[in-house]
Structures are given as C-alpha cells and as structure tokens.
Backbone as JSON Lines, residues from 0, in Angstrom:
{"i":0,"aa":"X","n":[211.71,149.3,48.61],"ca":[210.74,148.95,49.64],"c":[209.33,149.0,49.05]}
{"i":1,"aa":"X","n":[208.28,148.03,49.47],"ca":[207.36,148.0,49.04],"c":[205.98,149.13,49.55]}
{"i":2,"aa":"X","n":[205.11,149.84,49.26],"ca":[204.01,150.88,49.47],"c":[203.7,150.15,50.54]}
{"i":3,"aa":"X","n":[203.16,151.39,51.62],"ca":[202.43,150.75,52.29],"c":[201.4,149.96,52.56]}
{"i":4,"aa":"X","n":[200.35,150.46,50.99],"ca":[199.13,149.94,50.89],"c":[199.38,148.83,49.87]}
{"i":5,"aa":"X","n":[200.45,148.46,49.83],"ca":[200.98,146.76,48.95],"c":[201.5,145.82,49.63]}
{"i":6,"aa":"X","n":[201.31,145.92,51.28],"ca":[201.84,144.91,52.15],"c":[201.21,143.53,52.27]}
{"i":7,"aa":"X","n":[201.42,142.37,52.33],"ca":[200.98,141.52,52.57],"c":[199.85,141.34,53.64]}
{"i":8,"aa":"X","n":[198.68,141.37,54.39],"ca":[198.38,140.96,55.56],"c":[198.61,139.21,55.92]}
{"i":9,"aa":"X","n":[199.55,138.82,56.76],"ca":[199.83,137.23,56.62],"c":[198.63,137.23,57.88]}
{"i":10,"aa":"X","n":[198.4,135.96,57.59],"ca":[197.15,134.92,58.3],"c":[198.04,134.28,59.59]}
{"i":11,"aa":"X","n":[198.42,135.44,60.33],"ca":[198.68,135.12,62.0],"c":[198.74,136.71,62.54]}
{"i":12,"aa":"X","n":[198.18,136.53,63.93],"ca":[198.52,138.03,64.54],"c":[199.84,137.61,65.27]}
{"i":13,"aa":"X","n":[200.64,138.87,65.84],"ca":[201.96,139.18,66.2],"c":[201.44,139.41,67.98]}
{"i":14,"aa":"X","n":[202.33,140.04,68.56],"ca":[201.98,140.39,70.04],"c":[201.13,141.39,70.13]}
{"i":15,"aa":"X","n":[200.14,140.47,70.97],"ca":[198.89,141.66,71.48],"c":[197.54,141.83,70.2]}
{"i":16,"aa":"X","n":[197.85,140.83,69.34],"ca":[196.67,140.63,68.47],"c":[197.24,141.24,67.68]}
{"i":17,"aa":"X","n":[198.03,141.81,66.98],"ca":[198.23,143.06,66.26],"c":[198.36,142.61,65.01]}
{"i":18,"aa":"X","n":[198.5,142.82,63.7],"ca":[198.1,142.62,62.56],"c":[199.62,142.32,61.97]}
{"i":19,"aa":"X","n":[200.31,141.12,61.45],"ca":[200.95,141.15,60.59],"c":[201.46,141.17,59.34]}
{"i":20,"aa":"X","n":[202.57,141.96,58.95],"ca":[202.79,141.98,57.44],"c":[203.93,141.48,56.93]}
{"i":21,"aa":"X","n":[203.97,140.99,55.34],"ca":[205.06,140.7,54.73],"c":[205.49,141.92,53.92]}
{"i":22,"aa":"X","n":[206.75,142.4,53.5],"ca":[207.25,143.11,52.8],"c":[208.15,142.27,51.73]}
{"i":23,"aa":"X","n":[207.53,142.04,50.31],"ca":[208.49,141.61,49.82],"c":[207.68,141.09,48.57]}
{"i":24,"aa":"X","n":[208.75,141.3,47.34],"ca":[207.97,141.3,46.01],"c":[208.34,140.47,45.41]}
{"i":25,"aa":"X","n":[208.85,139.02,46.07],"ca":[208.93,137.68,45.67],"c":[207.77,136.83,46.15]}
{"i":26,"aa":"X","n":[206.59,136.7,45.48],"ca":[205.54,135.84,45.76],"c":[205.85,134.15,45.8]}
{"i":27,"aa":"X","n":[207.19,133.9,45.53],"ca":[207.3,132.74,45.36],"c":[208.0,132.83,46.74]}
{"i":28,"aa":"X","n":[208.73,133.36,47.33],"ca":[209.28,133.34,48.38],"c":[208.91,132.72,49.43]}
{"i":29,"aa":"X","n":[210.2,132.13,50.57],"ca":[209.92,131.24,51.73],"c":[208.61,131.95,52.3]}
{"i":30,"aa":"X","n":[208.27,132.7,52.76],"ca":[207.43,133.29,53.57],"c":[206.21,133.7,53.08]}
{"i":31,"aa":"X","n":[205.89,133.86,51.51],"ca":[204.62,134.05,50.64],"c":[204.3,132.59,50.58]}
{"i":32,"aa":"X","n":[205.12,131.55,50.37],"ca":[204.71,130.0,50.52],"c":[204.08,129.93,52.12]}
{"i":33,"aa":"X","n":[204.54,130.34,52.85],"ca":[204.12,129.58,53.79],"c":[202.82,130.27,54.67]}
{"i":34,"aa":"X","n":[202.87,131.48,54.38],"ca":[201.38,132.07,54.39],"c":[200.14,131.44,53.71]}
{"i":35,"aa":"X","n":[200.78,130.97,52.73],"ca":[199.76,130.66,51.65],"c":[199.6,129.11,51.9]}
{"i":36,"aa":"X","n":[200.16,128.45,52.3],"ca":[199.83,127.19,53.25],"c":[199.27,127.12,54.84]}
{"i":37,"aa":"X","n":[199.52,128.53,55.15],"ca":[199.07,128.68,56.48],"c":[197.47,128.88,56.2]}
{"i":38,"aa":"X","n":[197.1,129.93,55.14],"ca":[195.57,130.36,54.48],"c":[195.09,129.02,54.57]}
{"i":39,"aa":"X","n":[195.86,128.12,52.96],"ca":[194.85,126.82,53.01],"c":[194.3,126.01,54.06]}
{"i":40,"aa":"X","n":[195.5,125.53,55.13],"ca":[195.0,125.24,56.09],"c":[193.91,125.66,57.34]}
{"i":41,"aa":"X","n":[194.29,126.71,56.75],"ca":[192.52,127.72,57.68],"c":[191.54,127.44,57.13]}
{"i":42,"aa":"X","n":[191.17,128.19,55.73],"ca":[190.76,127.54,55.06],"c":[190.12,125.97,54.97]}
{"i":43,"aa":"X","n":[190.58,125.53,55.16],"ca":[190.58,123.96,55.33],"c":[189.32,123.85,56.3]}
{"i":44,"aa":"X","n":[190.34,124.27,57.19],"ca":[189.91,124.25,58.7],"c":[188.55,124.64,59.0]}
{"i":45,"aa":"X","n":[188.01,125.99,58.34],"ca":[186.72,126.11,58.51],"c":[186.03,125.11,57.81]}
{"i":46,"aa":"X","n":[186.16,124.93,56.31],"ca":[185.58,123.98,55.76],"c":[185.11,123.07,56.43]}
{"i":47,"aa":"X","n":[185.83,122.25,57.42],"ca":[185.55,120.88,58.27],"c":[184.95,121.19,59.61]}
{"i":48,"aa":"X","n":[184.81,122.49,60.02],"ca":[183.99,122.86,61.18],"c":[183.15,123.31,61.19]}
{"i":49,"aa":"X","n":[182.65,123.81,59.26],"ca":[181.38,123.96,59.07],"c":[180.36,123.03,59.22]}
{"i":50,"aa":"X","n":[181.19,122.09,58.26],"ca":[180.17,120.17,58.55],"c":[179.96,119.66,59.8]}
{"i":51,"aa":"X","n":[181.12,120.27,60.78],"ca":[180.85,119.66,61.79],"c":[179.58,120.26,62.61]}
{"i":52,"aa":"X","n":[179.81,121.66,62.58],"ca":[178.45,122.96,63.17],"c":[176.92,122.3,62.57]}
{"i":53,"aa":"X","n":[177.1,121.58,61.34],"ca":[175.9,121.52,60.74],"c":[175.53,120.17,61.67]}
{"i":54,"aa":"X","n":[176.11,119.23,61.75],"ca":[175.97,118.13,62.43],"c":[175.45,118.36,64.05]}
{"i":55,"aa":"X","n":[176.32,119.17,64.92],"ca":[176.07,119.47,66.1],"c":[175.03,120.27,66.3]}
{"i":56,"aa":"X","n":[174.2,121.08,65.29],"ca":[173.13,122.0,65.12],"c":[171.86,120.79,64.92]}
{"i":57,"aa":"X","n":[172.37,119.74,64.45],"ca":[170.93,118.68,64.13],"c":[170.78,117.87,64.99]}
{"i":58,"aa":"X","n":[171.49,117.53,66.27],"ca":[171.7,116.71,67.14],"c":[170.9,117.25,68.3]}
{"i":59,"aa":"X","n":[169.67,116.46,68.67],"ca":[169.01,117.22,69.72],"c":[169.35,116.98,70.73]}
{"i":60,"aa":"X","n":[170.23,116.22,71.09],"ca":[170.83,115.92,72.77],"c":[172.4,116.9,72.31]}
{"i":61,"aa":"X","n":[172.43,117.8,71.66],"ca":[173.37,118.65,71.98],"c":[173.73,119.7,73.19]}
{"i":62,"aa":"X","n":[174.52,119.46,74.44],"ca":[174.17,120.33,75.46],"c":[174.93,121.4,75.2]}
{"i":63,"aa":"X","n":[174.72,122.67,76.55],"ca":[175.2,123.88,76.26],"c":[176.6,124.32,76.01]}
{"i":64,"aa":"X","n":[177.45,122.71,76.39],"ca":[178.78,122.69,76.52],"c":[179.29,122.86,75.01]}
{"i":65,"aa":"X","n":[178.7,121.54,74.41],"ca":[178.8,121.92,72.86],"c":[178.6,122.73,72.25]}
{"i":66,"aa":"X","n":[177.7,122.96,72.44],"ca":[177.16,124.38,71.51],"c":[178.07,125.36,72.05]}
{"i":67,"aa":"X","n":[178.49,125.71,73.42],"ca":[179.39,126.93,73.39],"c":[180.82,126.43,72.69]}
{"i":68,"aa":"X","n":[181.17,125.84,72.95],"ca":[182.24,125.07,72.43],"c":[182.65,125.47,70.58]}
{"i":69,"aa":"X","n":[180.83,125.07,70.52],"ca":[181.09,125.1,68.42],"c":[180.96,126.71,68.54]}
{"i":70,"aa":"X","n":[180.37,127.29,69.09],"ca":[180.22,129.19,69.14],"c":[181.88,129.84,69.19]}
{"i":71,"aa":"X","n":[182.79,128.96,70.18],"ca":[184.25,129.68,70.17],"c":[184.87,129.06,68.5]}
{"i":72,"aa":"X","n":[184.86,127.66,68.39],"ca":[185.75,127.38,67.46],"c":[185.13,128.17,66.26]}
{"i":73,"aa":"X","n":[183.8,128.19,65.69],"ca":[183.17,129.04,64.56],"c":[183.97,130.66,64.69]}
{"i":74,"aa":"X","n":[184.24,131.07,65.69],"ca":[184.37,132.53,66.1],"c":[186.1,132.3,65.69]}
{"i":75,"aa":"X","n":[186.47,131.89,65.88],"ca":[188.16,131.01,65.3],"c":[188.32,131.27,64.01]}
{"i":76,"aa":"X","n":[187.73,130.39,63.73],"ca":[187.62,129.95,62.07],"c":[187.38,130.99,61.32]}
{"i":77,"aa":"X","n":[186.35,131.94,61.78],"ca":[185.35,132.9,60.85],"c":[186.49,134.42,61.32]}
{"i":78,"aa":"X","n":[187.64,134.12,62.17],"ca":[188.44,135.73,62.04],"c":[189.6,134.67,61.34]}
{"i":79,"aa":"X","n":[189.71,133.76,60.89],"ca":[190.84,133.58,60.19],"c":[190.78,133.73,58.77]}
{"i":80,"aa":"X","n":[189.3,133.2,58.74],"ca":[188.94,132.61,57.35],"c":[188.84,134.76,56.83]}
{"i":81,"aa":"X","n":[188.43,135.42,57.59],"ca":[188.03,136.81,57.28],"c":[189.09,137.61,57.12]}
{"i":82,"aa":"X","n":[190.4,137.45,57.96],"ca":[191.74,137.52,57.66],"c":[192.32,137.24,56.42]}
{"i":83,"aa":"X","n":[192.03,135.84,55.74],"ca":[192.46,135.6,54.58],"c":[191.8,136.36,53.57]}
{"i":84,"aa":"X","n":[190.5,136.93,53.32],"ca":[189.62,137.2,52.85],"c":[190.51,138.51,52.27]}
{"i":85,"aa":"X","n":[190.25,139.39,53.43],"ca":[190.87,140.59,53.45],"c":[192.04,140.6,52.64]}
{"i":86,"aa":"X","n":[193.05,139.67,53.33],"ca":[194.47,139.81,52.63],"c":[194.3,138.7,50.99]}
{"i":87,"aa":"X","n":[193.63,138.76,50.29],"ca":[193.79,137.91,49.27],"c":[192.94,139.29,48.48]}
{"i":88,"aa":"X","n":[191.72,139.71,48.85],"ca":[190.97,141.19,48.36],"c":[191.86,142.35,47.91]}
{"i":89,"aa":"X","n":[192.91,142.73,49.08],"ca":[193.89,143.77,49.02],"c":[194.9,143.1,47.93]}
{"i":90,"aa":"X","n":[195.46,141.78,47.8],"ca":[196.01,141.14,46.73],"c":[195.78,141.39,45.57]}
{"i":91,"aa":"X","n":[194.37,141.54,45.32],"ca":[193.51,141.63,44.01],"c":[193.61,142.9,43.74]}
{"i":92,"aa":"X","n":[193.42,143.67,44.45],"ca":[193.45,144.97,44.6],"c":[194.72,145.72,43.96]}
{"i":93,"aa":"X","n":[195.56,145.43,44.33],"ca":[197.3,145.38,44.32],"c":[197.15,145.01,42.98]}
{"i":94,"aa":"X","n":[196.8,143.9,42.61],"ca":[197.52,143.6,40.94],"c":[196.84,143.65,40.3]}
{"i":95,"aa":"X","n":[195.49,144.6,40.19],"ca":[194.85,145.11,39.19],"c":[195.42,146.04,38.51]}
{"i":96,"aa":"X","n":[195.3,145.38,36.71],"ca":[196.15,146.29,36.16],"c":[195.51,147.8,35.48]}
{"i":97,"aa":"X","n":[194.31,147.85,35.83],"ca":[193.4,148.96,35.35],"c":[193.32,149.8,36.94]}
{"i":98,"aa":"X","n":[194.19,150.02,37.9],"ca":[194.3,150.85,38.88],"c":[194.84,151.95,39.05]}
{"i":99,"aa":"X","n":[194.23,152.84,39.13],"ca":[194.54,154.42,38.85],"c":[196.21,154.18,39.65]}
C-alpha cells in the first residue's frame, strides 16, 4: 500500500466536495491516464477563459450579468487549475530523489 503522504490528489472532488485520491504505483495506469487528461483539460480550460476574461474586461458595454458570470467561471477554473497545482507539487515532492 502506498504512504499516506504519496497519494495522488486526482482533479475531481467526491461527495460533499471532499478531496479525492488515487492509490497506486502504476503511473501509467487506467486511472493516472485519465487524471492526467482530466488536468490537461482543466488546464486547457482555464487557458481559454483567461482570453476570454481579458476580452470581456475590455468590452465597455459589458453588463453585470457578464461580469458575474466571468467572476463564477474564473472561480471554477482557478480551484481546478489550483487543484492540479497542488497535486502535481506533492508529485514533485514524492519523487524527489534528494528527500530525507
């Protein structure tokens, strides 16, 4: 079984927001693939809602609808994209080979 502090954090919450993990020391595995396609696509995802924020931020007939609108999806993007962050950090973390 893998340490506790060597768990995967995967890029979806479980019931009730709660934080999910992978256990398992096949990185090539069905479920390390598909995290890791789930990341890019977040990933992605902010990428293209950044351009879009920048666009809707320069538009002076932008009303309050939009703008709240780009405030939820940014707030989206920025706990996923921070999710991946985390779990790719603790990754690094994990396979540093100079770690006490």
């Amino acid at each position: 079984m893998t340490a506790p502090n060597e768990l995967r954090l995967l890029p979806w919450s479980g019931p009730e927001g709660k934080p999910c993990y992978l256990d398992t020391d096949d990185k090539a595995g069905y479920m390390s693939r598909l995290a890791d396609n789930i990341e890019a696509v977040q990933l992605g995802t902010a990428a293209e809602l950044l351009e879009h924020a920048s666009d809707t931020l320069d538009d002076q007939d932008a009303g309050p609808e939009a703008l709240q609108r780009l405030a939820r999806e940014l707030t989206r993007a920025l706990r996923d994209v921070l999710r991946v962050a985390v779990s790719r950090g603790h990754l690094l973390a994990v396979s540093d080979p100079h770690r006490p």
